[in-house]
VOLOGU-896902 format. One record per residue (C-alpha): x, y, z. Coordinates in Angstrom, 1 decimal, decimal comma, m for minus. Layout:
X/Y/Z
...
This chain:
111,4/118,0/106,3
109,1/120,6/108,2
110,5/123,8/109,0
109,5/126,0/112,1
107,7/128,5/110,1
105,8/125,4/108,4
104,8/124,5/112,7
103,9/128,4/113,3
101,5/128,5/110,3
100,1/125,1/111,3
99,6/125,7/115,0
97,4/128,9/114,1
95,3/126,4/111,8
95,0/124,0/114,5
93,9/127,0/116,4
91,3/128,0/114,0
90,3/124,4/114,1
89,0/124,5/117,2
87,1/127,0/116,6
84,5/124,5/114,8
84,5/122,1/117,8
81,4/122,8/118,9
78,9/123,2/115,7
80,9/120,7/112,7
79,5/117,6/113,4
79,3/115,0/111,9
82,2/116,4/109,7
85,6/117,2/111,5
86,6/120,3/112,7
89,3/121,2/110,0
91,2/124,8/109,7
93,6/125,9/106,6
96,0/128,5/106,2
97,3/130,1/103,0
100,6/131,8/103,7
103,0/133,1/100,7
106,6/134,4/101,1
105,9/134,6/105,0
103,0/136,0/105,2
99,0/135,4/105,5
97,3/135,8/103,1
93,9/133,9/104,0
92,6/131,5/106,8
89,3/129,8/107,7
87,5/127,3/109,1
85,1/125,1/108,5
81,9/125,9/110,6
78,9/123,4/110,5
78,3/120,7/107,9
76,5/121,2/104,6
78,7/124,8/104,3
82,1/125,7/102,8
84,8/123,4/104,2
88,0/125,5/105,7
90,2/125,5/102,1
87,2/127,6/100,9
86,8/130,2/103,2
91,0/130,8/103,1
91,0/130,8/99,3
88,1/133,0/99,4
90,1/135,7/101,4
93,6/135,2/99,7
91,9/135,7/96,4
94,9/135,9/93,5
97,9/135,7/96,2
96,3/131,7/96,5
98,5/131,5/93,6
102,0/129,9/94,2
101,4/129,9/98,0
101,4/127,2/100,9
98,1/125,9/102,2
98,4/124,4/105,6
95,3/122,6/106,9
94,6/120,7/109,7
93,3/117,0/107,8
93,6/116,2/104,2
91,9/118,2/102,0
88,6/116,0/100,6
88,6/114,4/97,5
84,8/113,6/96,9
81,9/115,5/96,3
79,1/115,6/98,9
77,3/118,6/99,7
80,2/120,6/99,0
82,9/120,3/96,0
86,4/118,3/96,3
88,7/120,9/98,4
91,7/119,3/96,7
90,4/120,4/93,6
89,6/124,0/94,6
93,4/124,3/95,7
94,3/122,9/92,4
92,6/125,6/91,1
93,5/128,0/93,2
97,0/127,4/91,7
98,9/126,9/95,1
102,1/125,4/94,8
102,5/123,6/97,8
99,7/121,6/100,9
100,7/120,4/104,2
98,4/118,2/106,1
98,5/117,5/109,3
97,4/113,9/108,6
95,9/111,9/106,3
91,8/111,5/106,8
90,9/108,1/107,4
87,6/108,1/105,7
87,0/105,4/103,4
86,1/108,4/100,4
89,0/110,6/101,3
92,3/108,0/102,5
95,3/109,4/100,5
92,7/110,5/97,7
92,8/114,2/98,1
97,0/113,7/98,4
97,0/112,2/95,1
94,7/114,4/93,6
97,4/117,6/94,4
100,2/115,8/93,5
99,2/114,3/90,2
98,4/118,1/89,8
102,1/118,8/90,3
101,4/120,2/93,9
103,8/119,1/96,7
101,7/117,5/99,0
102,9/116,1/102,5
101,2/115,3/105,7
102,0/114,7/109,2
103,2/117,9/110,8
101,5/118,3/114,3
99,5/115,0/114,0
99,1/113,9/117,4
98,2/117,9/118,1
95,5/117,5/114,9
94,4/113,8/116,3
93,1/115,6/119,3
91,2/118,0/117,9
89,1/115,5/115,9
89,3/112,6/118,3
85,3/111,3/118,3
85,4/111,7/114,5
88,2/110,0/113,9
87,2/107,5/116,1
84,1/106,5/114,1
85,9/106,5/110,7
88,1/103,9/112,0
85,9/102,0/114,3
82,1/102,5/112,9
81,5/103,5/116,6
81,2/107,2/118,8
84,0/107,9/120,5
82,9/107,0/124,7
83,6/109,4/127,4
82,1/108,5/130,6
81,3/111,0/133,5
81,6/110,9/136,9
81,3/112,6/139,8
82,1/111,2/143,0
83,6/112,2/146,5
86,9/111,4/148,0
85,9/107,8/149,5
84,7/107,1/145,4
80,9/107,9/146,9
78,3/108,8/143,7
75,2/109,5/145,5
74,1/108,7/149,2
72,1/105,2/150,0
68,3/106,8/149,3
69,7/107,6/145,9
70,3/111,5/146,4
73,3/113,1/144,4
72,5/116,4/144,1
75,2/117,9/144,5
78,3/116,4/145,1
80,2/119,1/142,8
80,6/122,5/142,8
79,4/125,1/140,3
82,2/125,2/138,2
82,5/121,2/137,5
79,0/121,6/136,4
79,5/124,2/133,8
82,6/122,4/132,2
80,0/119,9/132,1
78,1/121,8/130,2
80,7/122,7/128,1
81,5/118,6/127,7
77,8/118,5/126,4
77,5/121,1/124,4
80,9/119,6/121,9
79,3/116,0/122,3
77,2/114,5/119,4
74,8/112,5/121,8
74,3/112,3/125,9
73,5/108,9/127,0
71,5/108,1/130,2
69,6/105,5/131,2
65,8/105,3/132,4
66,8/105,3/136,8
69,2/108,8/136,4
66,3/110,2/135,1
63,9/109,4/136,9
66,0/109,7/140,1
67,3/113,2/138,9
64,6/114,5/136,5
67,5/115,0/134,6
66,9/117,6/131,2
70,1/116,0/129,7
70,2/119,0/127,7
72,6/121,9/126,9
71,8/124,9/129,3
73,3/128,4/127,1
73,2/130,3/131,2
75,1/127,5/132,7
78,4/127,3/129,9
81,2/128,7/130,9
81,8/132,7/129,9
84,3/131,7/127,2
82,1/129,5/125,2
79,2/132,1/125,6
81,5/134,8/124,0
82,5/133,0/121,4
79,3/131,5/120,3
76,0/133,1/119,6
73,0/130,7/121,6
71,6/129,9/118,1
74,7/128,5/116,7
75,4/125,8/119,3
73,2/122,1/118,6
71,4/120,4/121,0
73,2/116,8/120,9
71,1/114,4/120,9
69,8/112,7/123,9
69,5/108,7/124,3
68,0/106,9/127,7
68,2/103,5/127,7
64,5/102,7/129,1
63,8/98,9/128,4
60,9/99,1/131,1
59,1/101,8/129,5
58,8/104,3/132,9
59,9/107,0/131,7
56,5/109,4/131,1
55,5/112,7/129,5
55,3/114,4/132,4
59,5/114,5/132,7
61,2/117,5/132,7
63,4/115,3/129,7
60,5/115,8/127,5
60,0/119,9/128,6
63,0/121,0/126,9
63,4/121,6/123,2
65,8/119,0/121,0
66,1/115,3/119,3
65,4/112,6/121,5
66,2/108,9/121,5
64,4/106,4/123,5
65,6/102,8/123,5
62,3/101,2/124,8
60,6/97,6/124,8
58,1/98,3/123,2
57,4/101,7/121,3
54,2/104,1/122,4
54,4/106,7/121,1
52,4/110,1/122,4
55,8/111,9/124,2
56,1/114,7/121,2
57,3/115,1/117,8
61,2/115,2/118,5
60,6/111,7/120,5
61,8/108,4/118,6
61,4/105,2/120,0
63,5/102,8/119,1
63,7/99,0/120,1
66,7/97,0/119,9
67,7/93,7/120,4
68,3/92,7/123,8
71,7/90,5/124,8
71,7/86,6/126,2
71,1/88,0/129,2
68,0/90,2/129,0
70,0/93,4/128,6
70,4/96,2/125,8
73,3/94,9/123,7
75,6/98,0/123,9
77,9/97,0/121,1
75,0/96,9/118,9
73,7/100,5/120,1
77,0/101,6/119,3
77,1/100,3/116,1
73,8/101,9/115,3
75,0/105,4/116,5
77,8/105,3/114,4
75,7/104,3/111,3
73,9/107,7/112,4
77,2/109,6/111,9
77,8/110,3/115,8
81,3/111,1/116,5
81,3/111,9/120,0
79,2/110,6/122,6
79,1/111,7/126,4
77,6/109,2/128,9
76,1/110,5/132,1
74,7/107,4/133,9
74,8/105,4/137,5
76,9/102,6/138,9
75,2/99,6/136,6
75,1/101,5/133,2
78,5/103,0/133,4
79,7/99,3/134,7
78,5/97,7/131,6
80,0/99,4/128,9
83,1/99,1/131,2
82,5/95,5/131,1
81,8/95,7/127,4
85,0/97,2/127,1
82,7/100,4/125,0
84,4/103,2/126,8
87,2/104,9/125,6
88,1/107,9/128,2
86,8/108,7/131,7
86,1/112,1/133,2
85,9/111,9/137,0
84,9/115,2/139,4
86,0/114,7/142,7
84,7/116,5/145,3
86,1/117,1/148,8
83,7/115,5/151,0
83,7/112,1/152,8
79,9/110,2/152,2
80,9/107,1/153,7
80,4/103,7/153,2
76,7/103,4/152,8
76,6/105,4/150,1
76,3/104,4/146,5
79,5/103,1/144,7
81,6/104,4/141,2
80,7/101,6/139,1
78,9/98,1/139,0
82,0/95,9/137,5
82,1/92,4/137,8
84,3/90,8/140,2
88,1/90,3/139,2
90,1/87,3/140,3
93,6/88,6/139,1
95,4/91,8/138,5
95,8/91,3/135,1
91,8/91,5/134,7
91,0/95,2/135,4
90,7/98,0/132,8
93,7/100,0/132,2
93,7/103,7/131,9
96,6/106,5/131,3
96,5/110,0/133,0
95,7/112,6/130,4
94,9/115,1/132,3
94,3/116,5/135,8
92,8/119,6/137,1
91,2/122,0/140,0
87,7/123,0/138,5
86,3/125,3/141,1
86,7/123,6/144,3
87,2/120,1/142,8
89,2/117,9/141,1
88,8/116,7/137,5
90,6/113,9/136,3
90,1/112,5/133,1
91,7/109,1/131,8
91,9/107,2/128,6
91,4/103,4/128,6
94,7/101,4/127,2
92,9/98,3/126,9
């Protein structure tokens, strides 16, 4: 049984989790609290992959008083070495008495592992306080450790009437300022942005994270230099895009999923050629697939009607983020998403309500698919 002091001590390492949302990846944003007869005595998190993991940093500030105390960390302490030694083992060292998870890891190297590890050390070990609060904080990662794929969120931004950009194509711009630095802010915790070839061209579209645009709270608590540039995928089967592309201007991995590779757009450019699906079209499963193999967690799509409609189709996205604007573009203008035509209720995606907003002047809506 968990008391309430065991949920205060975990809510401030869920707290300190988040801190690491927006520079762990791959690794999960973890946080770990070491609290002995009531009180703190160390806490950390862990802050960008290839450094100390959260247990470190906490041990490191409770020092001696780790001794007989309660860790509480946000996902099971690892039992493997990687670049950095077993956590499980430095609490067993440490000499605490007692660990609560949050939940168990699902990675095949950790799985109940680091648990068994403390208690064969005669450490009470439980998990499961605050899960569904710890699931959230980790969602893409945990996604790809049970899945092998990135967690899909899909953008939007539409008006009222469900309008995306008018008949010649022009979008810019439907929402206000404020949608489009939480957009920013969406970007700059994603792994990867993936566009395809006609937003880019259409837009000129940098896909990149823009430090002046971010919201004020994630410019105060980050310095420019810590935050990654995720990495940015066009689908561009037909080969149009062209140096000359404001994409290619700004600094930051590039992925280019081309028919054919050419080579000459710049040294963070890789072309990569894929197979294409009995119909002639990029087989998005298999592009998933291979961005999981490159240990993306999270990956934020910012695409038209006809990319966005596919992985729909291909059943590939897992949430949708919608801005919508108060404005009325009519019926000319360009539709939400290409989906194929449904003959029966029972056909169309479901999504739940997660969470709903005013962002500046409009809306934001964002929905998880049930299906």
């Amino acid at each position: 049984m968990f008391t309430k002091d065991d949920a205060r001590w975990m809510a401030r390492a869920l707290e300190l989790a988040r801190r690491g949302r927006f520079t762990t990846s791959p690794n999960p944003a973890v946080g770990c609290v070491i609290v002995k007869d009531g009180e703190l005595m160390g806490e950390g998190f862990h802050r960008r992959a290839g450094g100390p993991h959260a247990e470190v940093f906490a041990l490191r500030e409770a020092g001696e008083a780790a001794r007989g105390a309660t860790a509480y960390v946000t996902l099971e302490p690892c039992s493997h070495h990687g670049r950095t030694p077993p956590c499980a083992q430095g609490l067993i060292d440490a000499g605490v008495a007692r660990v609560v998870a949050a939940m168990v890891d699902p990675n095949p190297r950790v799985a109940g592992r680091g648990l068994a590890m403390l208690r064969e050390a005669g450490i009470q070990a439980e998990a499961g306080l605050m899960s569904e609060a710890a699931e959230a904080v980790n969602t893409g990662f945990l996604h790809r450790m049970r899945t092998g794929r990135p967690f899909v969120t899909l953008k939007l931004a539409a008006s009222l009437d469900g309008r995306t950009a008018l008949a010649n194509g022009e979008s810019q711009w439907i929402t206000g300022p404020a949608a489009r630095r939480d957009v920013q802010r969406h970007r700059a915790q994603s792994c990867a942005i993936l566009s395809g070839a006609d937003t880019v061209l259409m837009d000129n579209a940098a896909l990149n994270v823009r430090w002046n645009e971010l919201p004020a709270s994630v410019r105060h608590a980050y310095a420019e230099n810590e935050l990654r540039q995720p990495l940015r995928i066009v689908i561009d089967t037909q080969n149009r895009l062209h140096a000359g592309l404001r994409l290619f201007a700004q600094p930051g991995p590039i992925l280019l999923l081309r028919g054919r590779v050419t080579g000459g757009l710049g040294d963070e450019v890789e072309e990569c050629v894929l197979p294409l699906s009995e119909h002639g079209k990029l087989d998005l499963a298999l592009l998933l697939q291979e961005l999981g193999r490159r240990q993306l967690n999270h990956l934020w799509v910012e695409a038209g009607a006809t990319l966005g409609g596919a992985l729909f189709a291909a059943g590939l996205v897992n949430e949708l983020v919608l801005y919508q604007a108060p404005m009325l573009m009519g019926n000319p203008a360009r539709g939400l998403l290409a989906l194929p035509e449904f003959t029966a209720m029972s056909q169309p995606p479901r999504l739940a309500w997660q969470d709903c907003r005013f962002v500046g002047g409009d809306l934001k809506l964002t929905a998880r698919v049930t299906d």
